[in-house]
DSSP file (Angstrom, degrees, kcal/mol; ACC not computed):
  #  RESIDUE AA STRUCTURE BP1 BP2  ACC     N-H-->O    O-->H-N    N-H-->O    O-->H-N    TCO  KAPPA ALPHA  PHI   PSI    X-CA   Y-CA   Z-CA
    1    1 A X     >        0   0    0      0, 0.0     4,-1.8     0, 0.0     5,-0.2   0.000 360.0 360.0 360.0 -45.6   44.0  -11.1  -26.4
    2    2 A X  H  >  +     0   0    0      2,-0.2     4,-1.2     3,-0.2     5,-0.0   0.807 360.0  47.1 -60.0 -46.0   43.9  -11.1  -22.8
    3    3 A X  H  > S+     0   0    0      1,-0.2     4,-2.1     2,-0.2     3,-0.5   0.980 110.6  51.4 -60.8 -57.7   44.0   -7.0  -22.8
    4    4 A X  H  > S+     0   0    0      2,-0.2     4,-2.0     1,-0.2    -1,-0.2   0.841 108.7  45.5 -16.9 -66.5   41.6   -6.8  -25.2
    5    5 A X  H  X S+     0   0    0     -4,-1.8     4,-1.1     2,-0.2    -1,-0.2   0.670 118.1  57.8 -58.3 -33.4   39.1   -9.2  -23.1
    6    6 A X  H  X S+     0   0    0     -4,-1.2     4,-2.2    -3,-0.5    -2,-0.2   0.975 106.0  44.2 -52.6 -78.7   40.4   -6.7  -20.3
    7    7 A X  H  X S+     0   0    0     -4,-2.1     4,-1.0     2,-0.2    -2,-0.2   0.636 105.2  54.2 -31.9 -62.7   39.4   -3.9  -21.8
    8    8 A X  H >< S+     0   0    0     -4,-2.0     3,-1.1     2,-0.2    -1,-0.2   0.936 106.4  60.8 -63.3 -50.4   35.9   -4.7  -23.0
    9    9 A X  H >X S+     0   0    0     -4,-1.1     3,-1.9     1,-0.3     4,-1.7   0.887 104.2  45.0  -6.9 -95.3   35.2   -5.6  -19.6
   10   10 A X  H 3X S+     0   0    0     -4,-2.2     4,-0.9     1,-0.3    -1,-0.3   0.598 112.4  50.2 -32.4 -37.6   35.9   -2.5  -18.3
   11   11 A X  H << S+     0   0    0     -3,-1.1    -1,-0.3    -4,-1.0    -2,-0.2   0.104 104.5  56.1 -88.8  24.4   34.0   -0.7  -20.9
   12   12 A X  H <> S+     0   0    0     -3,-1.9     4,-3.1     3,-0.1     5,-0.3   0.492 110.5  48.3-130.9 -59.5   30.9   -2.8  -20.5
   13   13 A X  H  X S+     0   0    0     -4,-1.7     4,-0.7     1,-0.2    -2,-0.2   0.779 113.1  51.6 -69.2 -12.8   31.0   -1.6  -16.2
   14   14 A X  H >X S+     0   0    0     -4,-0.9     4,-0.7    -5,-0.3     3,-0.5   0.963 104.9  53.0 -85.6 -39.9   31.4    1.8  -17.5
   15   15 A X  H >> S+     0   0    0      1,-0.2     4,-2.4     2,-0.2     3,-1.8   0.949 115.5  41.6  -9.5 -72.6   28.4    1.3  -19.8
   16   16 A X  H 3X S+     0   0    0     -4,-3.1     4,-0.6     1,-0.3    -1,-0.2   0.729 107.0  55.9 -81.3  -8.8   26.3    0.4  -17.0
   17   17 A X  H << S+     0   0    0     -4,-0.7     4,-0.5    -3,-0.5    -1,-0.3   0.685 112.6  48.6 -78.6 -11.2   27.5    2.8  -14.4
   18   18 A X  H <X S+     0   0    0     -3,-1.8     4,-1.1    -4,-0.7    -2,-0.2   0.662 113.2  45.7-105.7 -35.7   26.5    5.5  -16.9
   19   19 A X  H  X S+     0   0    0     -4,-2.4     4,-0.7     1,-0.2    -1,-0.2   0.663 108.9  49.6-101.1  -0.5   23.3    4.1  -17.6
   20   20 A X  H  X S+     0   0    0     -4,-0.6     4,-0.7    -5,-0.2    -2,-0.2   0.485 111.7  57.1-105.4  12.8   22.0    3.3  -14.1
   21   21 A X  H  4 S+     0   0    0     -4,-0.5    -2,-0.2     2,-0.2    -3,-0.2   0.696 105.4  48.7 -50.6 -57.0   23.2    7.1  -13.5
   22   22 A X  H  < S+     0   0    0     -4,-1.1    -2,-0.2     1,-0.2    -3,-0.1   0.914 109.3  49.6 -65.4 -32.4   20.9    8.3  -16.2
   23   23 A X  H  < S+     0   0    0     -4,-0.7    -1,-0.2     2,-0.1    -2,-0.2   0.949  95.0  95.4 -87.9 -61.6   18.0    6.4  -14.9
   24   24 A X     <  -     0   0    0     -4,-0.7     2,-0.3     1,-0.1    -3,-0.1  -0.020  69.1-142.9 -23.9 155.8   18.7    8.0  -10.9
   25   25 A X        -     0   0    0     21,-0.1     2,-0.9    27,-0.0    -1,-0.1  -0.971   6.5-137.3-149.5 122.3   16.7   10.8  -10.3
   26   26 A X        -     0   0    0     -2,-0.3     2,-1.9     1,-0.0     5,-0.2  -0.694  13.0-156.1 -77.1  86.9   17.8   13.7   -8.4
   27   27 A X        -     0   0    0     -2,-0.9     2,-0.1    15,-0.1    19,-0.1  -0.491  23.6-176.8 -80.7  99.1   14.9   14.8   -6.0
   28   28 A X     >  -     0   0    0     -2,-1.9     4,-2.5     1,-0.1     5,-0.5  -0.341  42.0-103.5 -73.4 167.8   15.9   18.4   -5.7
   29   29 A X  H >> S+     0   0    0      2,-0.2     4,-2.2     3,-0.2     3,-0.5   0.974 125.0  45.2 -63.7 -37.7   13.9   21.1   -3.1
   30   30 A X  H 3> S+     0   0    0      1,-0.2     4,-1.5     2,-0.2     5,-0.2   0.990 110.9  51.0 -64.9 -52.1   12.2   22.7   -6.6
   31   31 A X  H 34 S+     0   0    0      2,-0.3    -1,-0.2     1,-0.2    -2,-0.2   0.753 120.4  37.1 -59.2 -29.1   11.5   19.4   -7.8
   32   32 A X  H XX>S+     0   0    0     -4,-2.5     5,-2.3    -3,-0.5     4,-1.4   0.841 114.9  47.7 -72.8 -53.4    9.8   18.7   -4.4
   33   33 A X  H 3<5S+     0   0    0     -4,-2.2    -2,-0.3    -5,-0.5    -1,-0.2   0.675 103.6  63.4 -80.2  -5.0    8.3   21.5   -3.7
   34   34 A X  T 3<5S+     0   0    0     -4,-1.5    -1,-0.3     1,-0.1    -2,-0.2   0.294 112.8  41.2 -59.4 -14.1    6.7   21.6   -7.4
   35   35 A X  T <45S-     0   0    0     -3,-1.3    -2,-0.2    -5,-0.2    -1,-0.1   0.314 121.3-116.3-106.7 -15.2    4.8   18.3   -6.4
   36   36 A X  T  <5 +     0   0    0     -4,-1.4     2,-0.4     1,-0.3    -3,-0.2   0.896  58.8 154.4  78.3  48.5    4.2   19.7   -3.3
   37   37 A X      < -     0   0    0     -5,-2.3    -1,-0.3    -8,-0.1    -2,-0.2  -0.930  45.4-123.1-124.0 153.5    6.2   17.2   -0.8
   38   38 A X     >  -     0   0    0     -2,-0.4     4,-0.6    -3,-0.1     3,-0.4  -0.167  29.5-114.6 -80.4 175.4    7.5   17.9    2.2
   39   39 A X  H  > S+     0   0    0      1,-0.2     4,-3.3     2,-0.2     5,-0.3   0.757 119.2  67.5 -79.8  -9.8   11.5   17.1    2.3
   40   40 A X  H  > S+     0   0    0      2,-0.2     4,-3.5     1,-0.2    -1,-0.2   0.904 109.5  40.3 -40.6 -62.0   10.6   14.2    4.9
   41   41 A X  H  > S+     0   0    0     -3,-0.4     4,-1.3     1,-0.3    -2,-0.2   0.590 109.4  53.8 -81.0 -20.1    9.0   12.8    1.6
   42   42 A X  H  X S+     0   0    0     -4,-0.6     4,-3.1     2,-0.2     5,-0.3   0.833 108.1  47.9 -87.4 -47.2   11.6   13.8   -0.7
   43   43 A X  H  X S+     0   0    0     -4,-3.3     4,-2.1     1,-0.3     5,-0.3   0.935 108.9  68.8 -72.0 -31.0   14.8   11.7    1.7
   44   44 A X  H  < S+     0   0    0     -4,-3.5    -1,-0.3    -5,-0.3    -2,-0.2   0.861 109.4  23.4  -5.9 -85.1   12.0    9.2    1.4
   45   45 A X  H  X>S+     0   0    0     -4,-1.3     4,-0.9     2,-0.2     5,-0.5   0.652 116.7  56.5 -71.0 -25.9   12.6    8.8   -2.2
   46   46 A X  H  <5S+     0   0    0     -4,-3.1    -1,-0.2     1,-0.2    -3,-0.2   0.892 113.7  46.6 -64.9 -34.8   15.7    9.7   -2.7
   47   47 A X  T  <5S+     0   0    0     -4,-2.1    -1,-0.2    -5,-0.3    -2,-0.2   0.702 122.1  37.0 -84.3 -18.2   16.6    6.8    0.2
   48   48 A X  T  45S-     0   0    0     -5,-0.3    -1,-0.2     2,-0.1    -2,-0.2   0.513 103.6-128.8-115.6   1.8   14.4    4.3   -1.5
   49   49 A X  T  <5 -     0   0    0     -4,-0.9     2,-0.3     1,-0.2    -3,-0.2   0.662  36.9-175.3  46.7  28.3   15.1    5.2   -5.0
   50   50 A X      < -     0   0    0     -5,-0.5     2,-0.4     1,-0.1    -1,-0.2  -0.131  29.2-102.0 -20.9  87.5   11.3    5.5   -5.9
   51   51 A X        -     0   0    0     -2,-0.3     4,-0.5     3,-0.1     3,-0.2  -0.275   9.3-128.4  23.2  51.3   10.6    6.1   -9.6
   52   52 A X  S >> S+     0   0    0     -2,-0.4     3,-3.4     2,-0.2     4,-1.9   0.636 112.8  46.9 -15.6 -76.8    9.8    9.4  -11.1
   53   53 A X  H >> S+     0   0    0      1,-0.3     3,-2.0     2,-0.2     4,-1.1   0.648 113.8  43.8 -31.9 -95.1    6.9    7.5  -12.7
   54   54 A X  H 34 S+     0   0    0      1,-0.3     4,-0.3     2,-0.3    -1,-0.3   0.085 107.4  58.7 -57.5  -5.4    5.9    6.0  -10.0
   55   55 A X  H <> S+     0   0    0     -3,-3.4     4,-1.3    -2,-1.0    -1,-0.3   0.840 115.1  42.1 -66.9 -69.1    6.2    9.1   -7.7
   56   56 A X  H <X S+     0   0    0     -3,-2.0     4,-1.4    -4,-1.9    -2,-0.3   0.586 105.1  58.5 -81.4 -16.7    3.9   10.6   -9.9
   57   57 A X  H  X S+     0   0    0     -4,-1.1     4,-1.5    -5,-0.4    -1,-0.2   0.887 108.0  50.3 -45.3 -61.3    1.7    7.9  -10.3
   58   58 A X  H >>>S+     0   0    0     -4,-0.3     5,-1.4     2,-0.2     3,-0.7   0.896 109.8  46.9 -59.2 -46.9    1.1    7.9   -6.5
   59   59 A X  H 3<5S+     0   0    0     -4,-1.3    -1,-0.2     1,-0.2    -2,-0.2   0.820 106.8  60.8 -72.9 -38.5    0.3   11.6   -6.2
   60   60 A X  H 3<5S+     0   0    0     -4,-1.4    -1,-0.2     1,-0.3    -2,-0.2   0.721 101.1  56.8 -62.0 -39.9   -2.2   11.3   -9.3
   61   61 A X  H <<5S-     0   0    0     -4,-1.5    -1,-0.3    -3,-0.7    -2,-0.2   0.708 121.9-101.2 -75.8 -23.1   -4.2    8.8   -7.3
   62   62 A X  T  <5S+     0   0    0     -4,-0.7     2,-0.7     1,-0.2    -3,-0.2   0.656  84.5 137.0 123.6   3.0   -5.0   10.9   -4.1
   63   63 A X      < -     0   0    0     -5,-1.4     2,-0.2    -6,-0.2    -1,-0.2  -0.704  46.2-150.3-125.1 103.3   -2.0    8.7   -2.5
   64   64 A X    >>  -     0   0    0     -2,-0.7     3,-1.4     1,-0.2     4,-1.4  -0.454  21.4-122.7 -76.4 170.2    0.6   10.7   -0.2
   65   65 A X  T 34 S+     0   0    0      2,-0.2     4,-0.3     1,-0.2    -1,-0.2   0.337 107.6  53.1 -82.1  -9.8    4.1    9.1   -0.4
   66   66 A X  T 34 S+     0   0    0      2,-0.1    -1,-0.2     3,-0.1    -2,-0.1   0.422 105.5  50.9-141.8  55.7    4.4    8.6    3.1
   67   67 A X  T X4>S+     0   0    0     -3,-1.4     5,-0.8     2,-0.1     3,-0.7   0.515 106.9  57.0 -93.4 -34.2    1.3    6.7    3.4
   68   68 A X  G ><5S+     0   0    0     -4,-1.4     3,-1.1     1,-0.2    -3,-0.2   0.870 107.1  54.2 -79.8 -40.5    2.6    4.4    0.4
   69   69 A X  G 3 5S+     0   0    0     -4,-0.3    -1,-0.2     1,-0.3    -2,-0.1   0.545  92.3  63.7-104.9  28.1    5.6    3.7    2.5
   70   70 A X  G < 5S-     0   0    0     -3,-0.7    -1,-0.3     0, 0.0    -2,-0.2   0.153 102.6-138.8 -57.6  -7.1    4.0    2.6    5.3
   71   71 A X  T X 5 +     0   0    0     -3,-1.1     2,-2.1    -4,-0.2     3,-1.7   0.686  30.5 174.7 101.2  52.1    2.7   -0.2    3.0
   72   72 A X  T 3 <S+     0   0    0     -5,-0.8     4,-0.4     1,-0.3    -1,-0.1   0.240  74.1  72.7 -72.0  31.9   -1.2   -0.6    4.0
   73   73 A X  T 3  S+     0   0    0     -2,-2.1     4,-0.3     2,-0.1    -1,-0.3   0.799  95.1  54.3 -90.4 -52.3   -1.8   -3.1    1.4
   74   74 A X  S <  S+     0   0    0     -3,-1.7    -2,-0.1     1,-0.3    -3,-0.1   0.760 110.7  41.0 -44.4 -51.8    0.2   -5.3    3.6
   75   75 A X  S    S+     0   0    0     -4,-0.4    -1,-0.3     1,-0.2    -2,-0.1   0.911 112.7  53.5 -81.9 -52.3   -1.9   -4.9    6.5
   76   76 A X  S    S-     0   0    0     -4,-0.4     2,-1.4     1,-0.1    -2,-0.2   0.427 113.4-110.9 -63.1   6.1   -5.4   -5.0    4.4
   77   77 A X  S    S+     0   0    0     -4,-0.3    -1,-0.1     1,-0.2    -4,-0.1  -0.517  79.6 117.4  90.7 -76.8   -4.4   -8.7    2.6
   78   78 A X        -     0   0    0     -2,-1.4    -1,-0.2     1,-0.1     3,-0.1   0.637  68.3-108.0 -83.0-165.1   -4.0   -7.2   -0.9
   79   79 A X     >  -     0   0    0      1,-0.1     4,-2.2    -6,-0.0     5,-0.3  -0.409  35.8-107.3 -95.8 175.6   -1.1   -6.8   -3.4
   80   80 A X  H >> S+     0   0    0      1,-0.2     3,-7.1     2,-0.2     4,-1.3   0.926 120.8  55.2 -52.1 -75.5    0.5   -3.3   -4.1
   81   81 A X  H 3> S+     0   0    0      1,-0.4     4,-2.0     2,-0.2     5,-0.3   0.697 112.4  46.8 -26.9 -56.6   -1.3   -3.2   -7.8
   82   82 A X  H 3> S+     0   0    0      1,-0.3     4,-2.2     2,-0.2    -1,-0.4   0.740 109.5  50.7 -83.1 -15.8   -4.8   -3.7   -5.9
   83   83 A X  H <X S+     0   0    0     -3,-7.1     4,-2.8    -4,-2.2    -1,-0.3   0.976 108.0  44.1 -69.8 -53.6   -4.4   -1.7   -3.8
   84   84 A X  H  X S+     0   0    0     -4,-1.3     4,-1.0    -5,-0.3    -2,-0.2   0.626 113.6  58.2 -40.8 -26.9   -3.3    1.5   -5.8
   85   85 A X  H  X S+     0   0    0     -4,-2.0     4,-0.7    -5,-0.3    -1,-0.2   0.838 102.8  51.7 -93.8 -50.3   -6.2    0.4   -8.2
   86   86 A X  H >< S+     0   0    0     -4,-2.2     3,-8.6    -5,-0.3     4,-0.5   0.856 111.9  54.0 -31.6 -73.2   -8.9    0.7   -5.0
   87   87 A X  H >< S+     0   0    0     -4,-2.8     3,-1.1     1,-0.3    -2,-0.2   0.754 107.3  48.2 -21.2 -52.1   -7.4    4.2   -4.5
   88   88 A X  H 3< S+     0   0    0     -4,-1.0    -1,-0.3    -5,-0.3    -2,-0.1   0.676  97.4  58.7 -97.6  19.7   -7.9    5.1   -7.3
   89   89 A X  T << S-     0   0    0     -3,-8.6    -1,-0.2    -4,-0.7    -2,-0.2   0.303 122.5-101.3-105.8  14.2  -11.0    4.3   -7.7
   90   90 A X  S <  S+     0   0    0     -3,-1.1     2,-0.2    -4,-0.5    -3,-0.2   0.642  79.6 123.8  85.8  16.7  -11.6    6.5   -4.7
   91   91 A X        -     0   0    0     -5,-0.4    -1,-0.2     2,-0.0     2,-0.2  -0.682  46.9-146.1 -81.7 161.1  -12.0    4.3   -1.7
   92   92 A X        -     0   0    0     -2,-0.2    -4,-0.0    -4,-0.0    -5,-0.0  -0.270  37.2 -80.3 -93.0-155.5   -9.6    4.8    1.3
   93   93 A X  S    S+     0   0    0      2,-0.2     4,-0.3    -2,-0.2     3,-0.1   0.580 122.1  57.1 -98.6 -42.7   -8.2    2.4    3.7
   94   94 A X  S    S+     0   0    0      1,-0.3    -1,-0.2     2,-0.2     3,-0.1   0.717 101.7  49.3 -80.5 -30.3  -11.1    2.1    5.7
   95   95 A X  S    S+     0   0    0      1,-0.2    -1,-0.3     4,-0.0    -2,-0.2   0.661 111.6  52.2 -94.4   3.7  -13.6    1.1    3.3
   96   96 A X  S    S+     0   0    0     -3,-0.1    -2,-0.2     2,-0.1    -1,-0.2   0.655  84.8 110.7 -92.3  -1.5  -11.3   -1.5    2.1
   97   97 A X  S    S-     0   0    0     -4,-0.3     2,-0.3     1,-0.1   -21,-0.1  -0.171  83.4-105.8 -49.5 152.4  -11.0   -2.6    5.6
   98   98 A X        -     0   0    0      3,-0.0     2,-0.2     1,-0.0    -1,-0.1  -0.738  35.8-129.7 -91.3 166.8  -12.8   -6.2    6.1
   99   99 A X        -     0   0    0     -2,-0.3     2,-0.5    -4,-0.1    -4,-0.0  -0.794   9.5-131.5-129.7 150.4  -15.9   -5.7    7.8
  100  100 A X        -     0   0    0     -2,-0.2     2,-0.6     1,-0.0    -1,-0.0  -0.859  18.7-138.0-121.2 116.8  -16.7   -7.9   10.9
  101  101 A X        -     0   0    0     -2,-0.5     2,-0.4     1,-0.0    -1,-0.0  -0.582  13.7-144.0 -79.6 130.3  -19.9   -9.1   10.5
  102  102 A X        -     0   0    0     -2,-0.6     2,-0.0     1,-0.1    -1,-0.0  -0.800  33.4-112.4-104.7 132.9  -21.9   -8.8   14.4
  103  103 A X        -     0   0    0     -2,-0.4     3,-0.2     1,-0.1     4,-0.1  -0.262  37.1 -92.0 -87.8 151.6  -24.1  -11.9   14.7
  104  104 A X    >   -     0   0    0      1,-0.2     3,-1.3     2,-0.1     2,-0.3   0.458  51.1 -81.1 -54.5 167.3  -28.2  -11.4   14.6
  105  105 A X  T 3  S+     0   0    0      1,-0.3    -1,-0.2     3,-0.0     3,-0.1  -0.519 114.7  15.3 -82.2 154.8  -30.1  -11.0   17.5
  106  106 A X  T 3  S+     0   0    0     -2,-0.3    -1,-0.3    -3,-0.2     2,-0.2   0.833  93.9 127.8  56.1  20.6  -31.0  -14.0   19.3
  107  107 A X    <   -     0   0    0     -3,-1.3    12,-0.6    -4,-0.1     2,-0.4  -0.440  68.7 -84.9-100.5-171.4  -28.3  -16.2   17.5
  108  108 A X  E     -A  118   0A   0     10,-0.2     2,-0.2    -2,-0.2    10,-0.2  -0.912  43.2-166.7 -98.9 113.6  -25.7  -18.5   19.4
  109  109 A X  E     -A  117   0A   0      8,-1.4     8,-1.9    -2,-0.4     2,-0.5  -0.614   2.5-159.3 -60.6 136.4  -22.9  -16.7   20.3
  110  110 A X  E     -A  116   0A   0     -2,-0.2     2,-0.2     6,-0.2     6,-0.2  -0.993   7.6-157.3-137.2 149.0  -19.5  -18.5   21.6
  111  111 A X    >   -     0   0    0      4,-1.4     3,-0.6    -2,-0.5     4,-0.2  -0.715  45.6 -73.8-106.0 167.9  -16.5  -17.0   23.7
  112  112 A X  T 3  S+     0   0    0     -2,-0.2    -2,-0.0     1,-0.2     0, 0.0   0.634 122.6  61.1 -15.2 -42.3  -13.2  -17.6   24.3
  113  113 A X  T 3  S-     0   0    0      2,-0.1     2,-0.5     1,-0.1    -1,-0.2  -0.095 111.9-112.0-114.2  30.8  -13.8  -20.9   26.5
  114  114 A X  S <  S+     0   0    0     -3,-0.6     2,-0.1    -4,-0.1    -2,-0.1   0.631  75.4 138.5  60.9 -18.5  -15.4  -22.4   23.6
  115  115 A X        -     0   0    0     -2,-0.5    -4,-1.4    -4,-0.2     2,-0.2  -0.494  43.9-135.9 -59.1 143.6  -19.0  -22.2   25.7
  116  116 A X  E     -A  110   0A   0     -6,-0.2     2,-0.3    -2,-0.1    -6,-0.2  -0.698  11.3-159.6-112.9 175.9  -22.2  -21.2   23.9
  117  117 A X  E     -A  109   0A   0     -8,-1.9    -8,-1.4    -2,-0.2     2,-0.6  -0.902   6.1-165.7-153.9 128.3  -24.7  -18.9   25.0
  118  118 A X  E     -A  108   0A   0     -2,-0.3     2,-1.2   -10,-0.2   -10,-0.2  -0.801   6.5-158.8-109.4 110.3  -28.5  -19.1   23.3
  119  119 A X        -     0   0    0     -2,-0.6     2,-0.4   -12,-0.6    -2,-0.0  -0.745  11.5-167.5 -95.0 114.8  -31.0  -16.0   23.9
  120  120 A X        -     0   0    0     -2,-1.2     2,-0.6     2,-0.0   -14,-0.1  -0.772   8.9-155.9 -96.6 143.6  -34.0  -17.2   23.4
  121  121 A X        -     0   0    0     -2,-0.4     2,-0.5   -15,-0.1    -2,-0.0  -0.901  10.3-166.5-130.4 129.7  -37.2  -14.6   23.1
  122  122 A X        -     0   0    0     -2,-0.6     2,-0.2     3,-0.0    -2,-0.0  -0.934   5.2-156.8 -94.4 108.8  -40.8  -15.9   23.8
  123  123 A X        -     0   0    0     -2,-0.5     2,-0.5     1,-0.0     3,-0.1  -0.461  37.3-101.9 -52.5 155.2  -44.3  -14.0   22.9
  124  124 A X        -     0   0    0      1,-0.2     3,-0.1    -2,-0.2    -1,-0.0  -0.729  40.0-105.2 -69.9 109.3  -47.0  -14.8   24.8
  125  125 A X        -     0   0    0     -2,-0.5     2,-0.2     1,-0.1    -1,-0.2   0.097  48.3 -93.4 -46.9 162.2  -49.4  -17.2   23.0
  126  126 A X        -     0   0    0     -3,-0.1     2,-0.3     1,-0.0    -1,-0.1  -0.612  42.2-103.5 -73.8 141.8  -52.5  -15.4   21.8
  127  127 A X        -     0   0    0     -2,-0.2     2,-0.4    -3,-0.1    -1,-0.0  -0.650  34.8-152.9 -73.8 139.2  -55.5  -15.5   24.1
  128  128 A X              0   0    0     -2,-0.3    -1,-0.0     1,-0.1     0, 0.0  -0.909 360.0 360.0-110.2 120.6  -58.7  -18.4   22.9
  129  129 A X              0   0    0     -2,-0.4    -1,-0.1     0, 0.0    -2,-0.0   0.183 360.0 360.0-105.4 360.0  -61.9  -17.6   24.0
């Protein structure tokens, strides 16, 4: 009983070495250079185990592979998904940047030291005859 129980085991870790083999993807130099990444981009994936799908996903948007693992989502607040969905709706990085609104002319401005500072602008009353 014990062997048996043994046995199956073993054929259950062979199972799964076999199938997370089949899933691995071997980024060879034709397979790279046919997508047109450099090998920089290729030890990339190969190191990070990146996806076929998701390889090609990225390239499909406008999105090079090692701009995607530099992670700018991170840095711009949103999640992977939203970001990849700007891209491909053809924004870059910059116009998803938030934009720092610079306050009106003549409003109250404050600095560091918490002080405020008002410019006020005066016309000249109309002349009354």
């Amino acid at each position: 009983m014990r062997i048996a129980g043994l046995l199956l085991l073993v054929a259950l870790c062979v199972t799964g070495v076999w199938a997370a083999d089949a899933e691995k993807v071997t980024w060879d130099k034709d397979k790279c250079e046919s997508l047109g990444l450099s090998l920089t981009e290729c030890r990339q994936i190969q190191k990070s185990g990146l996806a076929e799908k998701k390889v090609h996903e990225l390239l499909e948007c406008g999105i090079s592979i090692s701009e995607y693992f530099k992670e700018p989502w991170k840095a711009l607040g949103l999640s992977e998904k939203k970001w990849i969905k700007k891209r491909r709706s053809g924004l870059t990085n910059e116009d998803m940047a938030p934009v720092k609104k610079e306050p009106k002319a003549g409003a109250a401005r404050s600095d560091s030291t918490g002080t405020t500072d008002t410019t006020v602008y005066a016309t000249p009353a109309p002349e009354t005859k």
